[in-house]
C-alpha positions in Angstrom: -9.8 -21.1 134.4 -11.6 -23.7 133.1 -10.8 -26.5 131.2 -10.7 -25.9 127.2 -11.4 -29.0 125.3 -11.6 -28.0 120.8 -14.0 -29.4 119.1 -13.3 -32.5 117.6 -13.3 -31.4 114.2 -10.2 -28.9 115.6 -8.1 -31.5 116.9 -6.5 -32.9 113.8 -5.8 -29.2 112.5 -3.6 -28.5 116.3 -1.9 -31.3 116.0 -0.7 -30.5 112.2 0.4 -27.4 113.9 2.1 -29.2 117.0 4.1 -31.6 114.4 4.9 -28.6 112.1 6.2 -26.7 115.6 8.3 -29.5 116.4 9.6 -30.7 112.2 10.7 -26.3 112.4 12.5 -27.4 116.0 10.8 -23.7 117.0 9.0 -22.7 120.3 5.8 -21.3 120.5 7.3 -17.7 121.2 9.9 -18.1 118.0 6.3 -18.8 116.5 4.8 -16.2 117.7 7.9 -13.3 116.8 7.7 -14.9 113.1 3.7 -14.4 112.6 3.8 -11.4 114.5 1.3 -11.5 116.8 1.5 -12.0 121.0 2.8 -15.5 122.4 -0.8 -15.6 124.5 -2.3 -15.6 120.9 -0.3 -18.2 120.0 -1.0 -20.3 123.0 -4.6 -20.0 122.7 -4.3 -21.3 119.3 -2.6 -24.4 120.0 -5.0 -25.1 123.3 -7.5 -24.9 120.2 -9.2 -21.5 121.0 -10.4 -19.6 118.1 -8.5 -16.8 116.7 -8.6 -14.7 113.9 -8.2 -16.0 110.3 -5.1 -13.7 110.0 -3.5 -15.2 112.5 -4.6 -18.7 111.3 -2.9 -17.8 107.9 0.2 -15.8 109.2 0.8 -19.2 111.7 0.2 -21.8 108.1 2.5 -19.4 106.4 5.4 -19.5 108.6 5.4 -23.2 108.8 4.3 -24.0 105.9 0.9 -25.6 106.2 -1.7 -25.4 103.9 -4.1 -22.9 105.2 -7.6 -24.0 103.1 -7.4 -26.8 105.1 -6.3 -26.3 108.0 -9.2 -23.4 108.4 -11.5 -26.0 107.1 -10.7 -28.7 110.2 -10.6 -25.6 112.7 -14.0 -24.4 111.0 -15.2 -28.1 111.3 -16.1 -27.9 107.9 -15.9 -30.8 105.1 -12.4 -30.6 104.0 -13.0 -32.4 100.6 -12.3 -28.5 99.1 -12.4 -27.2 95.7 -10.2 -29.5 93.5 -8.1 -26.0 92.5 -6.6 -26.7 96.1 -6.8 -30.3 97.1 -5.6 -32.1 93.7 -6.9 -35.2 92.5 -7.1 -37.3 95.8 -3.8 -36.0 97.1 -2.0 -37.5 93.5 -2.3 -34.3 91.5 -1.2 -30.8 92.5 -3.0 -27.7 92.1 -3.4 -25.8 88.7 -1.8 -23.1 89.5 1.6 -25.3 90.6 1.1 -27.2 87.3 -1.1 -29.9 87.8 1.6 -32.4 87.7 0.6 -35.8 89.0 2.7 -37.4 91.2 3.7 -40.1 88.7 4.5 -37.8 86.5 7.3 -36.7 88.9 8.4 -39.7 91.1 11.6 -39.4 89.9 12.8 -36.3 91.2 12.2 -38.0 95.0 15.2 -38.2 96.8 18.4 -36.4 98.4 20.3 -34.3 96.2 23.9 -32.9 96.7 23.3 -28.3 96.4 26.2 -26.8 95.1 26.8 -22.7 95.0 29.1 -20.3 95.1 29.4 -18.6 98.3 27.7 -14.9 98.3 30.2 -13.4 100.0 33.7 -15.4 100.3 35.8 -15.6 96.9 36.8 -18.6 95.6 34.6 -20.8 97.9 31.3 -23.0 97.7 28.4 -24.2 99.9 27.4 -27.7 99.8 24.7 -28.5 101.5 21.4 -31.6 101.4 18.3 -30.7 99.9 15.4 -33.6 100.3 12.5 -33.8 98.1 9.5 -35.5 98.6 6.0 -36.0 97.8 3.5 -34.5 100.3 0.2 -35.9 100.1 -1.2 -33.5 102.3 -0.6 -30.8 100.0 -0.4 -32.6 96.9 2.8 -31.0 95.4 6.8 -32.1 95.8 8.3 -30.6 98.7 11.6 -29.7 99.2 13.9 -29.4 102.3 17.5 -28.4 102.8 19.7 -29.4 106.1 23.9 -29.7 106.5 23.9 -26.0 105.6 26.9 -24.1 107.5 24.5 -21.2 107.6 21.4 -23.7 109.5 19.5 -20.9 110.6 19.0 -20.1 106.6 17.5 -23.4 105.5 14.7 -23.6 103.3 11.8 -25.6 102.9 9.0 -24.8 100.3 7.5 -25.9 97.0 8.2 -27.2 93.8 6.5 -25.9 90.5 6.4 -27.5 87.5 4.9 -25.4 84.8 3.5 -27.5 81.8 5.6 -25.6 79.2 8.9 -25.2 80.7 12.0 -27.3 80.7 12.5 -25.7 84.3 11.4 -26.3 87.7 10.7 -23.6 90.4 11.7 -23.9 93.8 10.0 -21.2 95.8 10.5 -20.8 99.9 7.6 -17.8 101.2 8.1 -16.7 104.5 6.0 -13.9 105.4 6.1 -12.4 102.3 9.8 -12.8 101.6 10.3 -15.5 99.2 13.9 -17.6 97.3 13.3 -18.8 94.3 15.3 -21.5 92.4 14.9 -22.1 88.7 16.1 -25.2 87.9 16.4 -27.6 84.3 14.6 -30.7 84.8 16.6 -34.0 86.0 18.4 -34.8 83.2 20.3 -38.4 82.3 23.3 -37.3 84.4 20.5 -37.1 87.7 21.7 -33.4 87.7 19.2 -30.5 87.7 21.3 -26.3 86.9 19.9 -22.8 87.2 19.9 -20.1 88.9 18.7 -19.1 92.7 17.8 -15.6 93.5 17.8 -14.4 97.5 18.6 -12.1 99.7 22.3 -11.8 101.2 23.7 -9.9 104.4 26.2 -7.7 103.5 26.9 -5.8 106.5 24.0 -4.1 108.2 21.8 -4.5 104.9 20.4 -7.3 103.3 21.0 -7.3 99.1 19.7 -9.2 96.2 22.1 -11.3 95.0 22.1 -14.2 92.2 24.3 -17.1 91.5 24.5 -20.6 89.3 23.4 -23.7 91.5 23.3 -27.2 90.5 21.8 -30.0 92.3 23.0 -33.3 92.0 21.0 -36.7 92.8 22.7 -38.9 95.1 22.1 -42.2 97.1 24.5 -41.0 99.5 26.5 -37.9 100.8 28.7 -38.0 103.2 29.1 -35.5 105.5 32.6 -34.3 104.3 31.4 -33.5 101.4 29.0 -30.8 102.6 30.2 -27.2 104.3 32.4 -24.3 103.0 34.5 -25.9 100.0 37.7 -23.3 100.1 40.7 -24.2 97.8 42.6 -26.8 100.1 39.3 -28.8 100.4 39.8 -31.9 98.1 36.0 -31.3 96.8 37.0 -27.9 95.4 38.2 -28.5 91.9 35.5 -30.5 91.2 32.4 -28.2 92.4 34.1 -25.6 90.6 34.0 -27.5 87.2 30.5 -28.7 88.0 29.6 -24.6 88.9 31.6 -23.3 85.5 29.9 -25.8 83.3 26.3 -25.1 84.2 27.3 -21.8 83.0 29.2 -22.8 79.7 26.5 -24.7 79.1 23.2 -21.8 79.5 22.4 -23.3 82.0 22.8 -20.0 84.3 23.4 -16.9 82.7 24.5 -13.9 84.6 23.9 -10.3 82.8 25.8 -7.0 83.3 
């Protein structure tokens, strides 16, 4: 078979794909199982062959790429874009994430300790990272959550910040199934409370479940801070009070 070589115009969209392959620490098969479609597929996509635009989009959506522009580099068209997707020079997100500029939300860049109550142990809590930065490439904070005991779980998606709100949404969309986290804003305290709303195994079936989370700003967090928190770990007490006061307080309210 002959040697393909993409057009030029191509090579900067394979190689976002490449990077996003290796940033998910997934093979191209994984790849292919998550966008449904055959491995060959896959492999003809990152060689730079042309496939269709469903496939384009299912492969964007499952690691979390842009699609608009990738399609535009594989197209080899101008990538400039409406302004509805691009943002204001990569410093602005899109309208319909809020439009927020990234001055306007510097502050929330940086690691943050996750606290929850586990979905299915009693009287224990996950702790886990979440990272958030500013992606230029998609001009909108993005978030991104490792130490989890549960690692084949973690999330990585968007933040929204609508205009009117005092709360922030944190959304993960993976072919069509999507976490959300509704969060206050950073407050004085560097701490942000809501709610999060997934899906759980229970058994054989997967169920919606909802719980209070907080996030907590830190310069650093040490490993043994992060895991299962039962009652003999010497975290405990204190993610508990942190969990039971973002609830005193309305922060999370829990109906029924």
């Amino acid at each position: 078979m002959p040697e393909h070589n993409p057009p030029n115009d191509r090579v900067a969209a394979i190689q976002k794909i490449r990077t996003a392959l290796i940033e998910k620490k997934m093979t191209q098969a994984e790849l292919a199982d998550a966008a449904c479609c055959h491995e060959k597929t896959v492999q003809n996509l990152v060689s730079g062959r042309q496939v269709r635009d469903q496939t384009l989009f299912d492969v964007c959506t499952v690691l979390d790429l842009n699609f608009e522009v990738i399609k535009q580099a594989w197209s080899g068209a101008s990538v400039s874009g409406p302004m509805e997707l691009k943002g204001e020079g990569g410093l602005a997100a899109p309208v319909y994430m809020g439009a927020y500029t990234k001055a306007a939300v510097d502050h929330y860049i940086g690691a943050y300790l996750t606290i929850r109550p586990a979905f299915s142990k009693p009287e224990t809590y996950i702790a886990y990272r979440t990272d958030i930065v500013w992606d230029p490439e998609w001009p909108s904070l993005l978030f991104e959550e490792s130490e989890r005991p549960d690692v084949a779980f973690q999330h990585r998606g968007r933040i929204y910040v609508p205009a009117s709100s005092m709360f922030l949404h944190l959304v993960s969309l993976t072919k069509g199934a999507m976490r959300m986290v509704m969060v206050s804003q950073l407050d004085q305290t560097d701490h942000m409370r809501g709610l999060i709303t997934t899906l759980n195994k229970q058994g054989a079936m997967l169920v919606p479940v909802a719980a209070p989370i907080v996030y907590a700003k830190k310069a650093e967090i040490p490993s043994s801070e992060l895991g299962e928190i039962g009652k003999t770990h010497a975290c405990f007490e204190k993610y508990k009070t942190i969990i039971e006061e973002a609830e005193r307080d309305g922060y999370a309210k829990l109906v029924g």
